[in-house]
C-alpha positions as CSV (number, residue, x, y, z in Angstrom):
1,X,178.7,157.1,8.3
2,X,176.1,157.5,10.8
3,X,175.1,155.5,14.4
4,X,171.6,154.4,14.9
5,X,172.2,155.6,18.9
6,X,173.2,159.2,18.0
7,X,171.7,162.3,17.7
8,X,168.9,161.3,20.2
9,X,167.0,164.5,20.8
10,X,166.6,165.4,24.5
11,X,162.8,166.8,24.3
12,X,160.8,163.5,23.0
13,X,157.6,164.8,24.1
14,X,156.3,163.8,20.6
15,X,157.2,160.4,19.1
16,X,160.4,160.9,16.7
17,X,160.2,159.5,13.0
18,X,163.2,159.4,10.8
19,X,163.5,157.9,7.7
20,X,167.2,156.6,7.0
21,X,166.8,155.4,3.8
22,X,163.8,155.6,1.0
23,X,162.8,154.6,-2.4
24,X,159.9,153.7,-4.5
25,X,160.5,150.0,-2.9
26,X,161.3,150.2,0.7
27,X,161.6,152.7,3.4
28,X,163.8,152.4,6.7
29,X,163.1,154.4,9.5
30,X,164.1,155.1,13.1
31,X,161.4,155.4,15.6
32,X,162.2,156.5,19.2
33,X,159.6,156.5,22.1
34,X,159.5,157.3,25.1
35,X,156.4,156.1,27.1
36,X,154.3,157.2,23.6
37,X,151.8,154.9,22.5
38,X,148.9,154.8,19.8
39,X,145.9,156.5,19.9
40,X,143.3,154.6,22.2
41,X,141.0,154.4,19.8
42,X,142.9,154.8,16.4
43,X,145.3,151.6,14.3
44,X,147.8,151.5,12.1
45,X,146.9,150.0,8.9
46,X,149.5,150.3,5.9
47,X,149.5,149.2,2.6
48,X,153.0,148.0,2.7
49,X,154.5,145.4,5.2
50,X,156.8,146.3,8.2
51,X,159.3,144.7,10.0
52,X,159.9,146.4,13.1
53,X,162.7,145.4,15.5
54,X,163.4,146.8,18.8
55,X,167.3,148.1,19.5
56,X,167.1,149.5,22.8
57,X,164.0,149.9,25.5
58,X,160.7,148.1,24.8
59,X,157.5,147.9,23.9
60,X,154.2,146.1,23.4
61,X,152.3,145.8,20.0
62,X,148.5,144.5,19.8
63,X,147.1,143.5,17.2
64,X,143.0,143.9,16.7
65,X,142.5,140.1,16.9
66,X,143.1,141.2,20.8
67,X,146.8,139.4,20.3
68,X,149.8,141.5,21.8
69,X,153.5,141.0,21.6
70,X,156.0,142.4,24.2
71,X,159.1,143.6,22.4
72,X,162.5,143.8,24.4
73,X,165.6,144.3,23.3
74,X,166.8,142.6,19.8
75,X,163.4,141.3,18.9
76,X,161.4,141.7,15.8
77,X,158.0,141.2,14.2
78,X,156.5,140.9,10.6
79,X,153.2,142.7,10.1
80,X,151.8,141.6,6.7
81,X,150.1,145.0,4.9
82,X,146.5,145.7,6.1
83,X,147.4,144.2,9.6
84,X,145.9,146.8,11.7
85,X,148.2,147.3,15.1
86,X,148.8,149.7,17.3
87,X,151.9,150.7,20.1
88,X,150.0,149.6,23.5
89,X,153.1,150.4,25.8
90,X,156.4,151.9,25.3
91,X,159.2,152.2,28.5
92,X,158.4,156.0,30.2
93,X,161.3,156.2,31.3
94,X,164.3,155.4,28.7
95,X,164.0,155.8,25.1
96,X,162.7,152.9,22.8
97,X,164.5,152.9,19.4
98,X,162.6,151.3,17.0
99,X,164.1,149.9,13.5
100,X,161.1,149.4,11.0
101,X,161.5,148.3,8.0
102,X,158.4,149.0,4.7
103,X,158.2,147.4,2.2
């Protein structure tokens, strides 16, 4: 048994990414920011969908349509495959733990 909330590493000066479970059909990971973001000038754009969900912190997701979501505690998105996206704002100063879900 495991706790989404443990084993936080003190030094997050790079974003952590951790899958939790994977197969050939899905893949669930934790994410954990702290003030990180995306590239200015670079998107995410997957082949699978996601379904991310913030646990603890937040953030802000934009979308290249120039559409942005703030993320706060408990809420989640879909973002169909080929959806480019990228982090805009994370909280600098307590972690962000991310739930994302591919599939």
């Amino acid at each position: 048994m495991n706790n989404i909330f443990d084993a936080i590493p003190k030094d997050l000066s790079a974003e952590l990414f951790e899958n939790l479970v994977e197969n050939k059909n899905v893949k669930i990971e934790r994410i954990i920011s702290k003030g990180h973001s995306s590239p200015e000038s670079g998107w995410y754009e997957q082949a699978d969908n996601e379904w991310v969900m913030v646990l603890k912190g937040g953030a802000i997701i934009t979308f290249d349509d120039g559409s942005s979501f703030t993320l706060k505690e408990g809420d989640y998105l879909e973002i169909n495959s080929f959806q480019k996206h990228k982090v805009s704002w994370t909280e600098p100063d307590i972690e962000t733990i991310w739930l994302a879900v591919h599939y």
